[in-house]
C-alpha positions as CSV (number, residue, x, y, z in Angstrom):
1,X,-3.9,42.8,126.0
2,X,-1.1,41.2,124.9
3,X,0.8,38.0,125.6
4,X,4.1,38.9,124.8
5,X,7.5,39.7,127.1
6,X,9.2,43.1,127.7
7,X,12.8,42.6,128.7
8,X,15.5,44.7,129.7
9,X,18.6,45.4,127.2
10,X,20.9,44.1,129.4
11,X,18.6,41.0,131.0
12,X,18.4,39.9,127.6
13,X,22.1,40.9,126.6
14,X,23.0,37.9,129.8
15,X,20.4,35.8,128.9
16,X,21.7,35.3,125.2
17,X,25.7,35.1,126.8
18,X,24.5,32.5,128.6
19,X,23.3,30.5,126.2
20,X,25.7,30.6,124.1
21,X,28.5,29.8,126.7
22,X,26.9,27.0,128.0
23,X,26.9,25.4,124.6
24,X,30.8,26.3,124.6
25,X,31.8,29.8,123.4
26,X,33.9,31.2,125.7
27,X,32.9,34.1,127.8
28,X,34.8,36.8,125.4
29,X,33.2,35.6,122.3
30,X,30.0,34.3,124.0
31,X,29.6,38.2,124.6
32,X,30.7,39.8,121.5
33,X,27.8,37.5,120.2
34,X,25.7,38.4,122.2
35,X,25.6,42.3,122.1
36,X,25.3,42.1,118.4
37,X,22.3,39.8,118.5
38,X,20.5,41.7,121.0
39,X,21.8,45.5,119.0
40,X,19.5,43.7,116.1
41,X,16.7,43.3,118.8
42,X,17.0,46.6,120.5
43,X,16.8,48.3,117.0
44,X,13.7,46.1,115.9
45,X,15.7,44.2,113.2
46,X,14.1,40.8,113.9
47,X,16.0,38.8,111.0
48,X,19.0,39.6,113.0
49,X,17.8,39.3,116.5
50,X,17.2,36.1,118.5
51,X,16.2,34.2,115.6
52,X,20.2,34.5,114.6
53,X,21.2,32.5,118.1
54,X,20.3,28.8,116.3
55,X,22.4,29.2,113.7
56,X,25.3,30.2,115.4
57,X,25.0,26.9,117.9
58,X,24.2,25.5,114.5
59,X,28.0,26.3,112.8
60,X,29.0,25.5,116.4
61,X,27.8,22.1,116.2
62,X,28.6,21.3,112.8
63,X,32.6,22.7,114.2
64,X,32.6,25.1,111.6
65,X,33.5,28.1,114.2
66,X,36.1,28.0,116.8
67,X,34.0,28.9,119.9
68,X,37.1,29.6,122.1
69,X,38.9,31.8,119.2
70,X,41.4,34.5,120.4
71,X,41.4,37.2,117.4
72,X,45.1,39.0,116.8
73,X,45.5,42.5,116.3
74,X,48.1,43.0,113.8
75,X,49.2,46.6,112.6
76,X,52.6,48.0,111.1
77,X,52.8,51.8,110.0
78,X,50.7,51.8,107.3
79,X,47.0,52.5,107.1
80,X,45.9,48.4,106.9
81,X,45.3,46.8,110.2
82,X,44.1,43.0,110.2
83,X,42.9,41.0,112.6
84,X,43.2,37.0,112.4
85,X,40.1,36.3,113.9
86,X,41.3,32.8,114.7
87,X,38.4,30.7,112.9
88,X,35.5,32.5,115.5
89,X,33.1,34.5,114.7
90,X,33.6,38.4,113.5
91,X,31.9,40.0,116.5
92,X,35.0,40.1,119.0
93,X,37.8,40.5,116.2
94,X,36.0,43.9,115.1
95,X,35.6,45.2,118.6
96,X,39.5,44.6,119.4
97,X,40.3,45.8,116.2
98,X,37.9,49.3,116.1
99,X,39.9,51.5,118.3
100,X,43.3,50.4,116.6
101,X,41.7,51.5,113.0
102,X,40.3,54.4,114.5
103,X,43.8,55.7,116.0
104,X,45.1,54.9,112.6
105,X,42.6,56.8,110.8
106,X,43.0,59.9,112.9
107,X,46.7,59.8,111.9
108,X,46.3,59.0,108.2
109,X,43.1,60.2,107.5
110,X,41.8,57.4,106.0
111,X,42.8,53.8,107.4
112,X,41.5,50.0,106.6
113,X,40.5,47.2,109.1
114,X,40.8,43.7,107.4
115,X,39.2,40.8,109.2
116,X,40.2,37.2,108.0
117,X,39.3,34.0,109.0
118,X,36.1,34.9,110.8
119,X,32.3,33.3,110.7
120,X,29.7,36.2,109.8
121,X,26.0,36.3,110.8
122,X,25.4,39.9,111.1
123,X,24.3,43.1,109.9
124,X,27.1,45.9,109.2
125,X,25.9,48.8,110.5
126,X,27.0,48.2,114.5
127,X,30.4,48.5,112.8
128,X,29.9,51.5,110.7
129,X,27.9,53.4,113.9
130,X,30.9,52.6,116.0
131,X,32.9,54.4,113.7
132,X,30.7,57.2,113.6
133,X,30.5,57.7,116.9
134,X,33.9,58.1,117.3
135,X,33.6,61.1,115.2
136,X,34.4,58.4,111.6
137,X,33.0,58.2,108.4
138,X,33.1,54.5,107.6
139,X,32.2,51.5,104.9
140,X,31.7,48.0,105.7
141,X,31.4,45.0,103.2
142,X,31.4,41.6,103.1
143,X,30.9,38.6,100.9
144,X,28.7,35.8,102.2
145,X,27.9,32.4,100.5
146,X,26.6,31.9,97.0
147,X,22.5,32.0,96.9
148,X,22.5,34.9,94.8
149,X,21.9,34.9,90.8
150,X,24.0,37.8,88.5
151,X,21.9,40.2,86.8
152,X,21.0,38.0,83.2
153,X,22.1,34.4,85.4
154,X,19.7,31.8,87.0
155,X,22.3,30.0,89.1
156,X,23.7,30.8,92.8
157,X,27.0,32.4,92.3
158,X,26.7,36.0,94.5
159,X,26.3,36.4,98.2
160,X,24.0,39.2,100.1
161,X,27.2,40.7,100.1
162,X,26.2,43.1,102.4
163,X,27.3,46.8,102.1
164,X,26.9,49.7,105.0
165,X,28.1,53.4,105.4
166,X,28.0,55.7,108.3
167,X,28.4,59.5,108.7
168,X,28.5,61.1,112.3
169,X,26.3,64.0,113.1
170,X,27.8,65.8,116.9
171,X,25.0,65.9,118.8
172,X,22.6,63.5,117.2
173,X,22.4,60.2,115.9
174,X,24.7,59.0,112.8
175,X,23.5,59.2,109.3
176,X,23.8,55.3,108.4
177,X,22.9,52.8,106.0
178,X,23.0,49.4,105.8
179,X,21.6,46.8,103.2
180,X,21.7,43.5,101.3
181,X,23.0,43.7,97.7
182,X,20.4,41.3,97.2
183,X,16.6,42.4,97.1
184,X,16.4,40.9,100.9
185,X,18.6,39.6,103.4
186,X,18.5,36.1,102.9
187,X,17.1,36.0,107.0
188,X,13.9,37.3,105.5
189,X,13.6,34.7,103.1
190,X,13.5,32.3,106.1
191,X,11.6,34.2,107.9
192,X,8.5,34.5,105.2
193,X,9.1,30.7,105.2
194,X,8.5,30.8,108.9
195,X,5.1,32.2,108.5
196,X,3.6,30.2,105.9
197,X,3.9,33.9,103.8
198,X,4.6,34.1,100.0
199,X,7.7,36.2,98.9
200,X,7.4,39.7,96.7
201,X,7.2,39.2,93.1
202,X,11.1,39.7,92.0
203,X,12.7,38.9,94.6
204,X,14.3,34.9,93.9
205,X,14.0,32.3,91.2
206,X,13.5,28.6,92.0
207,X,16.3,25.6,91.2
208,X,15.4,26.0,87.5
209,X,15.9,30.0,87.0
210,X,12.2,30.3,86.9
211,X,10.5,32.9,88.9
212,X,9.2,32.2,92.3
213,X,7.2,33.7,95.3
214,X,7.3,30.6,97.6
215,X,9.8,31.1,100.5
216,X,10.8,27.5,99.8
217,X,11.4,27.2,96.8
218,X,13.5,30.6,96.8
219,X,15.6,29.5,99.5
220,X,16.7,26.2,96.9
221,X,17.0,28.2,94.2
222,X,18.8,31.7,94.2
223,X,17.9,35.4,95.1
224,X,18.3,38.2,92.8
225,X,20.0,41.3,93.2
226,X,18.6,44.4,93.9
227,X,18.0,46.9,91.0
228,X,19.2,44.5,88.4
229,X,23.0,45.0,86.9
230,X,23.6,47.9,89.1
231,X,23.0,45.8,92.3
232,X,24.8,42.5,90.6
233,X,27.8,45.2,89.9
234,X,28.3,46.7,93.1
235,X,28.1,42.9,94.7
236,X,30.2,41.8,92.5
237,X,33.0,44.8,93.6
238,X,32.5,43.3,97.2
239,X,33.5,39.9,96.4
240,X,36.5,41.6,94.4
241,X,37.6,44.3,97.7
242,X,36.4,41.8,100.4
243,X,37.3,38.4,98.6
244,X,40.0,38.5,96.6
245,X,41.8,41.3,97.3
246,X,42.1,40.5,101.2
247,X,43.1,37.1,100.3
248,X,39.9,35.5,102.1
249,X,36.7,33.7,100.6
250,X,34.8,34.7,97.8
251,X,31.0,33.8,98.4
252,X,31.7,30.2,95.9
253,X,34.6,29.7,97.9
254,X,32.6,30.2,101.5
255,X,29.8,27.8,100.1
256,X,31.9,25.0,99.1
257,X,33.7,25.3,102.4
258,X,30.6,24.9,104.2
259,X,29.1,22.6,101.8
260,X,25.2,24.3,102.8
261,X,23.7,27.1,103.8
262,X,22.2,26.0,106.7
263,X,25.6,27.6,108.7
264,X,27.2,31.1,109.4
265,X,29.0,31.9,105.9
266,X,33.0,31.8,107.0
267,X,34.7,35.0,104.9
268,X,36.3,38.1,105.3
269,X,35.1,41.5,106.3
270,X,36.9,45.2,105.1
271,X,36.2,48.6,106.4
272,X,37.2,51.3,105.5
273,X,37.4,54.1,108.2
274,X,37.5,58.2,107.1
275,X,38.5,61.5,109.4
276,X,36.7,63.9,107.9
277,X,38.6,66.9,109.5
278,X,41.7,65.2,108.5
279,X,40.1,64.3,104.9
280,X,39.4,67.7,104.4
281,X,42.1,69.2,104.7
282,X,40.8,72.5,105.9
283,X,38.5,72.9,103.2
284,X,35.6,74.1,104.8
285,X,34.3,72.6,107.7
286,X,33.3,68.8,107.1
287,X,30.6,67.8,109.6
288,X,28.8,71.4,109.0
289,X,28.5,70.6,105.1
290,X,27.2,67.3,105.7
291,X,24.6,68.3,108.4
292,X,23.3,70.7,105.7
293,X,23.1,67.8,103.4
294,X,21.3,65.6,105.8
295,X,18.9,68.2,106.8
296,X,17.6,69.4,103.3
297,X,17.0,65.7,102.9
298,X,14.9,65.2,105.9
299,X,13.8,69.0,105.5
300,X,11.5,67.4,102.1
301,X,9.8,65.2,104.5
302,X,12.1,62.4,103.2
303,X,12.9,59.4,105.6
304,X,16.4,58.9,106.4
305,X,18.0,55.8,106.6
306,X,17.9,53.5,109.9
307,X,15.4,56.6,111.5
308,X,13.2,53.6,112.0
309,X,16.1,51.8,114.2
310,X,17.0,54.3,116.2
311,X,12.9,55.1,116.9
312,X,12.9,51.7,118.1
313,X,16.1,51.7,120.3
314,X,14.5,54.6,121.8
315,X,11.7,52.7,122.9
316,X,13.5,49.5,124.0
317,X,16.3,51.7,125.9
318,X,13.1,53.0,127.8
319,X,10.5,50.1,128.5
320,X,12.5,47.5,127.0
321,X,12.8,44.9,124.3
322,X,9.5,43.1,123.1
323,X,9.9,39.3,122.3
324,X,6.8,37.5,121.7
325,X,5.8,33.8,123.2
326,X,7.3,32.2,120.6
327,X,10.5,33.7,120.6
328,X,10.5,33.4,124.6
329,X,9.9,30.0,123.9
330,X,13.2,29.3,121.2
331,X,15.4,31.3,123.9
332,X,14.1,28.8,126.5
333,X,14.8,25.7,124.5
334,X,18.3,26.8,123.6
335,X,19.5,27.7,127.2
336,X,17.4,24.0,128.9
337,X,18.9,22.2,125.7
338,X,21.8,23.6,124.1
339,X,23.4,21.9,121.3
340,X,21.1,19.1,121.5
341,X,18.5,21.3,120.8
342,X,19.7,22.3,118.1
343,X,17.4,21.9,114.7
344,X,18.9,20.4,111.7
């Protein structure tokens, strides 16, 4: 017997809308928000669920974010389109943008989507599986705010610069990936704190470069990246192609902006969008070669990336999403209290 609540996808989809409108996003972003934060539920990914509705009222509160934002959609013949996400968060500016990219692609072949000025609290891969099922190979990356040490450095200087690919496969789910460049998300640092749990061995260093497995310590000192200088390299590209090179914020830049890391990081996002039948040119057929790919791979018995999400969206599509008391409880406090309820 259990205590805890199953909830429909879309009971909980108006339940977090609600909340977050009634602390003053307006309807449009309030449910762009919102069907990302319940995406992370659906799929089981907890340290981007629910638990991500605080900090958003959080940045909100602090008026770090413009709740009322109105993203433009700016395009010229070329293969760039950017969206000025007007200071609010990235969730609405990517879904006006996807379908312009995706025309674009289709026409080019390959196309870019640059967001800029936006607040970022999500995972990449609902924007890399919308691309996919469109038929559209993608990459997503961001920077986010300095709490991550270079490969050899002790200091905060990296985000999680997150990175994520997707592939589509007609006829079955997309091939997709989508991870930290640090060992962990920086949401699962918190959330080990939450639970009184000590942290992996090699995964952060406390304030003074020293190695640490308390939650609390990591979270004032810095995380590492993942696989050493081959991780702190490919982060590193991200705050070069989503930083600097889309004239946004590097992770330093986000960090002093925000002044803690208590908020949404404010950045930029790129992705880069593919048409395979276009990108090949006629060279063989495309989506057949990389079905043959996928399948030897899972033909070893191997595991394929996000098969564990979209396991879990199976089940929450059927009986529902699972929240326990506690997280009942948060989303109860937040929609009675609001900003006010807000934790420092």
């Amino acid at each position: 017997m259990t205590d805890n609540t199953l909830i429909s996808i879309q009971d909980l989809t108006v339940l977090v809308s609600g909340i977050l409108t009634n602390a003053g996003f307006s309807q449009p972003q309030g449910d762009a928000i919102a069907r990302t934060i319940v995406a992370g539920e659906r799929d089981a990914c907890k340290s981007h669920g629910v638990y991500r509705i605080e900090g958003c009222l959080r940045t909100l509160k602090a008026e770090k974010v413009n709740p009322v934002a109105q993203p433009k959609v700016m395009q010229d013949d070329s293969a760039v389109v950017r969206v000025d996400a007007d200071a609010g968060f990235a969730n609405l500016a990517f879904e006006m943008g996807a379908p312009v990219v995706a025309e674009r692609a289709r026409k080019l072949g390959i196309a870019t989507l640059i967001i800029n000025d936006c607040t970022h609290f999500a995972a990449l891969w609902p924007e890399v599986e919308t691309m996919a099922n469109l038929g559209l190979a993608a990459m997503a990356m961001c920077p986010s705010y300095a709490t991550v040490a270079p490969a050899g450095g002790s200091k905060p200087l990296l985000g999680t610069n997150p990175f994520a690919f997707g592939w589509p496969r007609p006829g079955g789910t997309p091939y997709v990936f989508d991870f930290a460049t640090s060992v962990a998300a920086r949401g699962e640092l918190e959330l080990y704190r939450r639970a009184g749990k000590q942290l992996p061995e090699g995964w952060a260093v406390d304030a003074d470069g020293n190695p640490t497995t308390d939650p609390t310590a990591a979270l004032a000192g810095a995380m590492l990246p993942f696989g050493a200088h081959k991780g702190s390299a490919i982060s590193t590209m991200i705050e070069l192609l989503a930083g600097a090179m889309i004239g946004d914020f590097t992770s330093p830049e986000a960090l002093d902006y925000l002044g803690t890391t208590t908020l949404a990081p404010r950045h930029g996002e790129l992705i880069v969008v593919f048409d395979p039948l276009r990108m090949s040119g006629g060279r063989g057929d495309a989506a057949a070669k990389g079905e043959a790919m996928i399948e030897a791979i899972a033909g070893q018995g191997a595991r394929l990336p996000s098969q564990r999400r979209f396991t879990a969206r199976q089940k929450s599509q059927s009986v529902g999403i699972e929240l326990t008391p506690a997280e009942m409880d948060e989303l109860a406090r937040l929609r009675d209290g609001g900003l006010a309820a807000v934790r420092d």
